[in-house]
N, C-alpha and C positions, 0 to 999 in steps of 0.2 A: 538952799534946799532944792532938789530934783524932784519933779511929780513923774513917777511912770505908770503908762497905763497897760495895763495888764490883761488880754482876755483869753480864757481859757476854751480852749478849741473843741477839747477833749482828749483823754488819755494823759498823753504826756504833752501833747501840743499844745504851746502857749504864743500866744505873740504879744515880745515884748517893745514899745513903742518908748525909746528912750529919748526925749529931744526931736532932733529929725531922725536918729536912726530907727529903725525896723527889723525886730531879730526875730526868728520864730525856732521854737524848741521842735527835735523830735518828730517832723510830717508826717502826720498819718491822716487820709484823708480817703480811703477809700470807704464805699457803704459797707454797710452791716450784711452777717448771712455767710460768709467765706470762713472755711477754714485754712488757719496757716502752719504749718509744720515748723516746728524748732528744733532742738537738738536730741540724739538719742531716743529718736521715736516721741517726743511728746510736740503739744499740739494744741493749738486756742484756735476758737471761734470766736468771729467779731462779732457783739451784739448790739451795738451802738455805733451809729455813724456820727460825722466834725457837725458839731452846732453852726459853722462857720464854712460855707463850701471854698475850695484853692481859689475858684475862678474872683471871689471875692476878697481875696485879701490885696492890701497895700502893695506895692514893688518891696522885694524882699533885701534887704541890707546884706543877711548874714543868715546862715541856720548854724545854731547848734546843734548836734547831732551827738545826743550820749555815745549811740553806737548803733551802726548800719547792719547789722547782721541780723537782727529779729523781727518782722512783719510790726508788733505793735510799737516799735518807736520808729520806722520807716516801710510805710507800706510800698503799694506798689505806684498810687496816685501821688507818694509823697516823692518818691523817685524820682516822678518825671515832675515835679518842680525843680529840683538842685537846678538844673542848669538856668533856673531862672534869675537864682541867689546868685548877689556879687561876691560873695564870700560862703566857705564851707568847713567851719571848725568840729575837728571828730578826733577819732584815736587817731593813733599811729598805725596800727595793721587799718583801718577802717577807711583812713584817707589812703595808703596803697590801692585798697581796692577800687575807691571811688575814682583816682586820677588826679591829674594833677593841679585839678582845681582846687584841691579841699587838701585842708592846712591838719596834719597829725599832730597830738599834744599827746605827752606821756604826765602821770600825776605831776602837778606843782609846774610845769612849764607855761610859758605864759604866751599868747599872740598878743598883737597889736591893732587893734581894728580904727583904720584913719581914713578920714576922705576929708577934704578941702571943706570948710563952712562947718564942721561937723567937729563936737569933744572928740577927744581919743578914749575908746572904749578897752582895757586891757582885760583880756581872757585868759584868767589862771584855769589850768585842771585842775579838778580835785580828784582824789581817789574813791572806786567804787569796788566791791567785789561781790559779782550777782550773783549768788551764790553761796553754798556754805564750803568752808576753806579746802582750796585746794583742786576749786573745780573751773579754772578761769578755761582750762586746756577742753572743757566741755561749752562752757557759756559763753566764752572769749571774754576779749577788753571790753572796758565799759568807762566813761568817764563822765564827772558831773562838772559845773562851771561857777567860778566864779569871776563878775564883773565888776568891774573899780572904774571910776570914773572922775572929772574935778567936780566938788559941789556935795557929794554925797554926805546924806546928817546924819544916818543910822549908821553906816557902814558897806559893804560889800555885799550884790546880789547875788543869792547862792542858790545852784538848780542844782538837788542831790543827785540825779540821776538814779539812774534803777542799781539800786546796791542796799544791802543787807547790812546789820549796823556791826563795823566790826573797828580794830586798832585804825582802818585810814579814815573812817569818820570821824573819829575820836580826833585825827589829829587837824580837823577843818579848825574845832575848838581852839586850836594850839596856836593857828596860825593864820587865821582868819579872825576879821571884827566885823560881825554877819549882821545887815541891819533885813533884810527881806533874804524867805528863803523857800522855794519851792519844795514839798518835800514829796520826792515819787513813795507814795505805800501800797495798800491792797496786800499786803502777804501774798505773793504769788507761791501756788504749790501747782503742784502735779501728780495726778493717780499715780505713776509710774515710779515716780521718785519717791511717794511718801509722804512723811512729814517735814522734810527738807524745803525748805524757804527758800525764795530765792530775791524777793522785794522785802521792804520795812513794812512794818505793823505797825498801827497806831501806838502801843504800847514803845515802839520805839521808837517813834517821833517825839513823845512825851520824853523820852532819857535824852534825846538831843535836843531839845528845847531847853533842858535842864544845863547841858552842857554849854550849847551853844548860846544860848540869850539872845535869841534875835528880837528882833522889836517885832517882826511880825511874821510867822511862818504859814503857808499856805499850803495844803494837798492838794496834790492831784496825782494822776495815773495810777488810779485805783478803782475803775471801772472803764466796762464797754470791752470786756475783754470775758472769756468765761474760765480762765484762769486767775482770776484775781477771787481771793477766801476771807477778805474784808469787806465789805458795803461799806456805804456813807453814814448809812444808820448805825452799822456796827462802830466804824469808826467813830460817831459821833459819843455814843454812848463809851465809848475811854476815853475820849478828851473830859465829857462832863463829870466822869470820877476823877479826873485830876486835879489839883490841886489851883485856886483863884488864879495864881501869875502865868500858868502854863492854859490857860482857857482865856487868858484878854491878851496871849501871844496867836492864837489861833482866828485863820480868814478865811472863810468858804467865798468862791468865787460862785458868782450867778454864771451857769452854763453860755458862752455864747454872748455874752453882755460886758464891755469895755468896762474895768476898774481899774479907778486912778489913787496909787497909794505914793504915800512919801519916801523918797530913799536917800 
């Protein structure tokens, strides 16, 4: 059995401490107060700064990086870490942009993550679409991760990445054995777009929790942003209508505070 500890930074940013590696989700690390422009004229304001500042984190192993094109999963403080990270696993358009440091994954390709004294950590992609269908050529790529490791008792760690529940969720179920699973929610909307979604809802964390059976799934990046249409309260109150087995699969991570779970 593997203990990993887990702490959640804010947003999407996790730093996950496997053994001796150091991997952190997602940098976003600048203060609260800015607004950042996305696609098509829409637009968030940061209202919550990292419970965790950069200057304080561990030397970085690796960043996953869903996707580098939107201010809340790589600001502009999270930027100027990459080049601190020995490693930088992102898309495929995403690592063009970045250079040649950072490793492109298209869904289901896998890296390798090796260093001497150290497990080999394997990074499948999984499939995301931020979005509702047909709008990637607006949102662009996006990808979420799964990690495999020797040891593991529950299965595979799964970070959904920012995607909407649609057939390539469905198929982590298919082809994954997910023992821990990050899951990005908040419903992201926008005045401009409507009622168009572009992140999971609570309510669809519950249908993949169903699908999926992870032993333990965990939200986050679903606040500090003022495009997110879910709260924690909100969220909270769908998990508690849910049904006993899908409420003792649910972990709220204390803000800022190291958690160590089984994997």
């Amino acid at each position: 059995m593997t203990e990993v500890r887990i702490t959640h930074i804010g947003g999407p940013t996790v730093l996950i401490e496997i053994g001796p590696w150091c991997l952190l989700t997602d940098p976003t690390f600048d203060p609260p107060g800015r607004r950042y422009a996305f696609a098509l004229g829409t637009s968030s304001r940061k209202v919550r700064g990292p419970t965790v500042p950069a200057r304080d984190l561990p030397p970085i192993d690796a960043v996953l990086l869903s996707h580098e094109h939107h201010a809340d999963n790589l600001d502009d403080a999270g930027r100027a870490l990459l080049p601190s990270a020995s490693a930088i696993v992102t898309t495929v358009p995403g690592a063009r942009r970045l250079g040649a440091r950072a490793v492109g994954l298209a869904p289901w390709e896998t890296h390798r993550l090796e260093r001497p004294g150290y497990p080999t950590i394997e990074v499948t992609a999984t499939p995301c679409r931020h979005g509702p269908p047909a709008s990637r050529w607006l949102v662009g790529h996006v990808i979420g991760f799964a990690l495999r490791w020797a040891g593991q008792r529950h299965g595979e760690f799964w970070i959904s990445g920012d995607t909407v529940f649609y057939r390539g969720v469905r198929e982590v179920a298919d082809r994954l054995h997910v023992g821990t699973a990050l899951l990005h929610l908040g419903g992201v909307r926008f005045p401009l777009t409507g009622p168009l979604r572009y992140t999971m809802t609570a309510s669809d964390a519950i249908r993949i929790c169903r699908l999926v059976r992870p032993h333990l799934a965990i939200p986050i990046h679903y606040d500090g942003w003022s495009h997110f249409q879910e709260s924690q309260s909100a969220i909270e109150r769908t998990f508690a209508a849910a049904d006993l087995v899908i409420r003792d699969r649910i972990r709220w991570l204390p803000a800022g505070t190291p958690a160590t779970v089984s994997a």
